[in-house]
MARLO-620508 format. One line per 3 residues: number of its first residue (from 1); their letters; for each residue z, y, x of N, C-alpha, C. Coordinates in pm, whole numbers. Layout:
NUM = A = Z/Y/X/Z/Y/X/Z/Y/X; ...
//
This chain:
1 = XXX = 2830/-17632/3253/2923/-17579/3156/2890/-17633/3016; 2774/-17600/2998/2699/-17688/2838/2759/-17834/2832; 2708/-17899/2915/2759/-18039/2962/2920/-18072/2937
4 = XXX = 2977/-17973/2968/3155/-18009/2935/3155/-18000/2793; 3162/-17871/2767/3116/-17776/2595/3096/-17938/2513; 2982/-17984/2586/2917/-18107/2454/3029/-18204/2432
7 = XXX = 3073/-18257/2591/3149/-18371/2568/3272/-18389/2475; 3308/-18253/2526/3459/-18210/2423/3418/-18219/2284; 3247/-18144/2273/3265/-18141/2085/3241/-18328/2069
10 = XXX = 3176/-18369/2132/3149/-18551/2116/3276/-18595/2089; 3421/-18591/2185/3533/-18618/2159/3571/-18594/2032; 3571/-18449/2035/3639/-18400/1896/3568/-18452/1782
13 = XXX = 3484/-18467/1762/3423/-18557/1674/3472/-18713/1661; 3502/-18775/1756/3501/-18899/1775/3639/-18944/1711; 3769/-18771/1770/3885/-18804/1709/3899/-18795/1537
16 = XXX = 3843/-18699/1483/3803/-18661/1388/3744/-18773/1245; 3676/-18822/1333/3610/-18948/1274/3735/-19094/1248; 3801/-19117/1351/3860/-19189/1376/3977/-19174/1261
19 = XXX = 4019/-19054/1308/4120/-19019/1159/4098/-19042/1018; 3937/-18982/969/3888/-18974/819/3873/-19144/823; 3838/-19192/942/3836/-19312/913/3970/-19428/851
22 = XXX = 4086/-19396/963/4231/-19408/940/4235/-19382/763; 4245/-19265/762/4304/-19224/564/4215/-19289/473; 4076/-19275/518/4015/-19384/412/4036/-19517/411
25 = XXX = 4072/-19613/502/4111/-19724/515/4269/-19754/437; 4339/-19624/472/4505/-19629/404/4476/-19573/251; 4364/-19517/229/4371/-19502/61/4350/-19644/-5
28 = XXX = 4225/-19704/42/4151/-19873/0/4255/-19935/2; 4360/-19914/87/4460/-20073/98/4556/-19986/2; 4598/-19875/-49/4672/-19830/-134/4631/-19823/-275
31 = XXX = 4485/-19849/-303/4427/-19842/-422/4400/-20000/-457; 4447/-20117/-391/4433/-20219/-391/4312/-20291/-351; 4208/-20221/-277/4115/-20245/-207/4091/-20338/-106
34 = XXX = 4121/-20419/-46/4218/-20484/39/4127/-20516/146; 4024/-20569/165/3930/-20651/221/3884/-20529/282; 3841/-20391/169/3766/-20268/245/3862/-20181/311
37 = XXX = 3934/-20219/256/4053/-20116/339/4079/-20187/423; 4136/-20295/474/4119/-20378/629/3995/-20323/714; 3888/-20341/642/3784/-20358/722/3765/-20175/813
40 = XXX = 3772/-20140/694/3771/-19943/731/3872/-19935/827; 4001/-19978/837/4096/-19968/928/4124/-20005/1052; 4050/-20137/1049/3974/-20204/1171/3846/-20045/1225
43 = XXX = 3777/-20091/1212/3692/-19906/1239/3683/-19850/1305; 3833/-19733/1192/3940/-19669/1250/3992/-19720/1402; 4027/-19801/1415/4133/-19832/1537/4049/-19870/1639
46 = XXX = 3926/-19910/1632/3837/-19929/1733/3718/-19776/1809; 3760/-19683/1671/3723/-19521/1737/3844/-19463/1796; 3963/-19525/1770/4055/-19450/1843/4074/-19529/1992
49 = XXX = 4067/-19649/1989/4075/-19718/2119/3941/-19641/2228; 3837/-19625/2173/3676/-19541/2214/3765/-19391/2276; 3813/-19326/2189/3880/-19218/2281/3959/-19183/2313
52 = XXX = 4014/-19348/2319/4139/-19333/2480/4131/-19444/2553; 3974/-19493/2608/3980/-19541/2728/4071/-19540/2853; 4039/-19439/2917/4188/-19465/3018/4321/-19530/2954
55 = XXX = 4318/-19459/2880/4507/-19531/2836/4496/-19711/2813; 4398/-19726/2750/4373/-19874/2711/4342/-19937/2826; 4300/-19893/2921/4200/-19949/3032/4374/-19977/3151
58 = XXX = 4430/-19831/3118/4599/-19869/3236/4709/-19971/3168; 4694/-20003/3003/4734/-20072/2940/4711/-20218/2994; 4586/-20230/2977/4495/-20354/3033/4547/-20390/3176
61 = XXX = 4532/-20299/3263/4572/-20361/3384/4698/-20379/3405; 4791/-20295/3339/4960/-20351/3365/4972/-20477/3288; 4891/-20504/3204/4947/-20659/3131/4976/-20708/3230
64 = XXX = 4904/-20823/3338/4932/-20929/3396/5062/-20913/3444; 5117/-20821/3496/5255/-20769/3517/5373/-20790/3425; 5288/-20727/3303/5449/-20764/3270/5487/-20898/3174
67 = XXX = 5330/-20969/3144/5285/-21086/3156/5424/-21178/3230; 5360/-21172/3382/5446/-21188/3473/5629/-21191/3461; 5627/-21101/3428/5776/-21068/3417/5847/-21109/3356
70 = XXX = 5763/-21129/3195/5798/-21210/3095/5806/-21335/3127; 5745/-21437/3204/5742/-21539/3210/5868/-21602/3288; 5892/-21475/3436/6003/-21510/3473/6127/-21497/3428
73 = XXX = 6111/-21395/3326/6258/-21405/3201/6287/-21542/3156; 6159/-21569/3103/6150/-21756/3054/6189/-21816/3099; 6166/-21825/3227/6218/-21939/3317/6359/-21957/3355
76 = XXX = 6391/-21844/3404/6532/-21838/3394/6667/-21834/3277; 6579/-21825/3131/6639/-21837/3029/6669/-21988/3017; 6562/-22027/3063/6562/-22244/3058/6600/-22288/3149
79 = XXX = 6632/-22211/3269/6711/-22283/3371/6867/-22270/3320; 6916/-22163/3231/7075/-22133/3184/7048/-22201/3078; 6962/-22263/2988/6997/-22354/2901/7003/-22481/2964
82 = XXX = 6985/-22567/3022/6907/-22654/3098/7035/-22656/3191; 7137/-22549/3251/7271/-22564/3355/7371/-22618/3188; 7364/-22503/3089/7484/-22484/3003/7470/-22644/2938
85 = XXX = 7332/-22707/2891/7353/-22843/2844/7387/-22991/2918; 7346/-22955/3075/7416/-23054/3171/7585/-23016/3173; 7628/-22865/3175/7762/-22861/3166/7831/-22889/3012
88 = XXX = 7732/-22953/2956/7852/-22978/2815/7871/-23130/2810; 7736/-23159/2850/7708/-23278/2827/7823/-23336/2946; 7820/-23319/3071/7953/-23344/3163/8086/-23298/3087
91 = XXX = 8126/-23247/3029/8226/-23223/2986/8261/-23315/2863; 8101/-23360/2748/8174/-23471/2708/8217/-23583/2741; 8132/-23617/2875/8164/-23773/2916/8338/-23739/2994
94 = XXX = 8357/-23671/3029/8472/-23626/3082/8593/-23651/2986; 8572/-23609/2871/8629/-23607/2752/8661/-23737/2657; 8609/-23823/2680/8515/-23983/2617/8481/-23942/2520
97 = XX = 8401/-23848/2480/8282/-23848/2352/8161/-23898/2411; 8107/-23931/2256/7979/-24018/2298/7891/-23918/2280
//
Protein backbone atom coordinates (compact mmCIF):
# COMPACT_ATOMS: atom_id res chain seq x y z
CA UNK A 1 0.00 0.00 0.00
CA UNK A 2 3.04 2.47 1.01
CA UNK A 3 4.51 1.40 -2.29
CA UNK A 4 1.40 2.71 -4.40
CA UNK A 5 0.96 5.91 -1.81
CA UNK A 6 4.82 6.71 -2.97
CA UNK A 7 4.48 6.20 -6.61
CA UNK A 8 1.45 8.44 -7.00
CA UNK A 9 3.19 11.19 -4.75
CA UNK A 10 6.55 10.55 -7.30
CA UNK A 11 4.00 11.15 -10.21
CA UNK A 12 2.39 13.98 -8.72
CA UNK A 13 5.47 15.54 -8.31
CA UNK A 14 6.79 14.74 -11.60
CA UNK A 15 3.45 16.40 -13.08
CA UNK A 16 3.85 19.29 -10.95
CA UNK A 17 7.34 19.86 -11.85
CA UNK A 18 6.75 19.52 -15.40
CA UNK A 19 4.19 22.31 -15.29
CA UNK A 20 6.38 24.99 -13.01
CA UNK A 21 8.68 23.91 -15.48
CA UNK A 22 6.24 24.69 -18.66
CA UNK A 23 5.34 28.52 -17.07
CA UNK A 24 8.83 29.21 -16.33
CA UNK A 25 10.01 28.44 -19.73
CA UNK A 26 6.69 30.57 -21.18
CA UNK A 27 7.63 33.53 -18.84
CA UNK A 28 11.73 33.50 -20.32
CA UNK A 29 10.45 33.36 -23.90
CA UNK A 30 7.82 36.18 -22.90
CA UNK A 31 10.36 38.31 -21.07
CA UNK A 32 12.59 37.99 -24.10
CA UNK A 33 14.76 35.37 -22.68
CA UNK A 34 14.95 33.26 -25.56
CA UNK A 35 17.78 30.73 -25.41
CA UNK A 36 16.57 30.10 -21.47
CA UNK A 37 13.26 29.96 -22.16
CA UNK A 38 13.79 27.31 -25.07
CA UNK A 39 15.99 25.53 -23.05
CA UNK A 40 13.48 25.45 -19.73
CA UNK A 41 10.78 24.41 -22.20
CA UNK A 42 12.66 21.72 -23.70
CA UNK A 43 12.77 20.34 -19.78
CA UNK A 44 9.40 20.91 -19.43
CA UNK A 45 8.36 18.64 -22.33
CA UNK A 46 10.78 15.96 -21.62
CA UNK A 47 9.09 15.65 -17.75
CA UNK A 48 5.92 15.51 -19.36
CA UNK A 49 6.85 12.88 -22.02
CA UNK A 50 8.55 10.92 -18.38
CA UNK A 51 4.86 10.84 -17.19
CA UNK A 52 3.20 9.60 -19.96
CA UNK A 53 5.17 6.77 -21.03
CA UNK A 54 2.52 4.53 -22.15
CA UNK A 55 0.92 7.13 -24.30
CA UNK A 56 4.33 7.95 -25.98
CA UNK A 57 5.42 4.39 -26.03
CA UNK A 58 1.49 3.48 -28.13
CA UNK A 59 2.36 6.68 -30.06
CA UNK A 60 5.73 5.13 -30.98
CA UNK A 61 4.44 1.95 -32.06
CA UNK A 62 1.50 3.16 -34.28
CA UNK A 63 4.02 5.36 -36.24
CA UNK A 64 5.25 2.74 -38.68
CA UNK A 65 1.57 2.44 -39.57
CA UNK A 66 0.59 5.33 -40.31
CA UNK A 67 4.08 5.97 -41.66
CA UNK A 68 2.83 3.34 -43.93
CA UNK A 69 -0.28 4.76 -44.90
CA UNK A 70 1.12 7.91 -45.62
CA UNK A 71 3.35 6.63 -48.04
CA UNK A 72 0.66 4.78 -49.81
CA UNK A 73 -1.35 8.09 -50.09
CA UNK A 74 1.97 9.20 -51.94
CA UNK A 75 2.04 6.82 -54.21
CA UNK A 76 -1.12 6.92 -55.43
CA UNK A 77 -1.15 10.73 -55.49
CA UNK A 78 1.90 10.21 -58.25
CA UNK A 79 0.36 7.59 -59.95
CA UNK A 80 -2.92 10.36 -60.67
CA UNK A 81 -0.36 12.87 -61.49
CA UNK A 82 1.77 10.70 -63.60
CA UNK A 83 -2.07 9.19 -65.51
CA UNK A 84 -3.42 13.16 -65.60
CA UNK A 85 0.13 14.32 -67.36
CA UNK A 86 0.28 11.31 -69.91
CA UNK A 87 -3.51 12.30 -70.48
CA UNK A 88 -2.72 15.91 -71.38
CA UNK A 89 0.21 15.39 -72.87
CA UNK A 90 -1.93 12.80 -75.41
CA UNK A 91 -4.37 15.23 -75.82
CA UNK A 92 -1.85 17.76 -77.00
CA UNK A 93 -0.32 15.70 -79.64
CA UNK A 94 -3.91 14.92 -80.61
CA UNK A 95 -4.52 18.52 -80.88
CA UNK A 96 -1.02 19.50 -82.92
CA UNK A 97 0.45 21.45 -80.04
CA UNK A 98 3.90 21.15 -79.45
Amino acid sequence: MEESTNSRDNQERLRIGAGCTLLAGSLLLLSGKRRAGLLTTAVGAVLMVLDQKETVTEWWDALPGYLETTQHMLDEAQHTIDDIVAKRDRIKSLLGGS
